[in-house]
C-alpha positions as CSV (number, residue, x, y, z in Angstrom):
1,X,0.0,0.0,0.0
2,X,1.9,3.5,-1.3
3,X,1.8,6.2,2.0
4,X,0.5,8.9,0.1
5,X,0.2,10.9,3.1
6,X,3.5,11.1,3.8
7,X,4.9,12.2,-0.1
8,X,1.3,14.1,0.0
9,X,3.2,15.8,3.5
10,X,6.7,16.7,2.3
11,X,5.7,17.7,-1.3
12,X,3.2,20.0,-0.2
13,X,6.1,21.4,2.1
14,X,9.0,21.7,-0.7
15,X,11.1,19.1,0.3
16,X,12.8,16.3,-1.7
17,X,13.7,13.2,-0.7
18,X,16.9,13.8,0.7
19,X,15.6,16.6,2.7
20,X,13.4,14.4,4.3
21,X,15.4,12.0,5.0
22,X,18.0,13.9,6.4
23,X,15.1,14.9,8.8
24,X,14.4,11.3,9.8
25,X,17.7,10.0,10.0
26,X,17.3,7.6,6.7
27,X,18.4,7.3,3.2
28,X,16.5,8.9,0.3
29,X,15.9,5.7,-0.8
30,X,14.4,5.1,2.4
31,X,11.6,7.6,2.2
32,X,11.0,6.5,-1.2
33,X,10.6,3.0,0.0
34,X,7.9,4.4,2.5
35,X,5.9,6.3,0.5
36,X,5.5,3.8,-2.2
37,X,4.4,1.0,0.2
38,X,7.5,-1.6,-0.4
39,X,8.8,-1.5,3.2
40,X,7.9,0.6,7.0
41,X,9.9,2.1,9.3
42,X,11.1,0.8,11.9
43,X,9.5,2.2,15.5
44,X,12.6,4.6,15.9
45,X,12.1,5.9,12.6
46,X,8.8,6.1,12.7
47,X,8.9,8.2,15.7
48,X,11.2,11.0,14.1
49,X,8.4,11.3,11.1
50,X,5.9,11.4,13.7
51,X,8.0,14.5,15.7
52,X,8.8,15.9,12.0
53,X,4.9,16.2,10.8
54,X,4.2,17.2,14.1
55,X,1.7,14.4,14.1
56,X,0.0,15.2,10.8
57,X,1.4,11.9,9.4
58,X,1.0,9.1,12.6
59,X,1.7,6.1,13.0
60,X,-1.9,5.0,11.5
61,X,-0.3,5.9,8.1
62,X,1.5,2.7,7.8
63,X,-1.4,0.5,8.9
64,X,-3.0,-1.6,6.0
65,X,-6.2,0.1,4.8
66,X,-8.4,-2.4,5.3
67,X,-7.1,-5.4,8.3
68,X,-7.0,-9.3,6.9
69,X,-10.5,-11.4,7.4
70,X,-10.5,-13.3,9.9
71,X,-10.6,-16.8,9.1
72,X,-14.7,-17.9,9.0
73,X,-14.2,-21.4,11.8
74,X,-16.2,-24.6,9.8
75,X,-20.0,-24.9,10.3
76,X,-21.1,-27.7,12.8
């Protein structure tokens, strides 16, 4: 799932990548990672976007959308 919140976030603030992540504490890569849904940060990360976005992008921004089903138990 691709964190548009988060690129939504720092593009509407002028930054690139790199500024970002300089922000953060993570590579460029890393932020691009993020936003395009291939991997999450990791709690201490997470924290610094968090502090950075002053809480405009949470942690809720890295939870699925919508949770797994949970598995239907066999009709007796």
């Amino acid at each position: 799932m691709a964190n548009h919140l988060l690129r939504d976030w720092r593009t509407s603030r002028g930054l690139t990548l790199e500024e970002f992540g300089q922000q953060v504490g993570v590579s460029p890569y890393a932020v691009w990672s993020y936003e395009a849904g291939r991997r999450h940060p990791r709690p201490k990360v997470l924290a610094a976007i968090v502090r950075v976005t002053a809480g405009e992008v949470g942690a809720d921004a890295f939870l699925p959308a919508d949770p797994p089903a949970a598995p239907m138990e066999a009709a007796e």
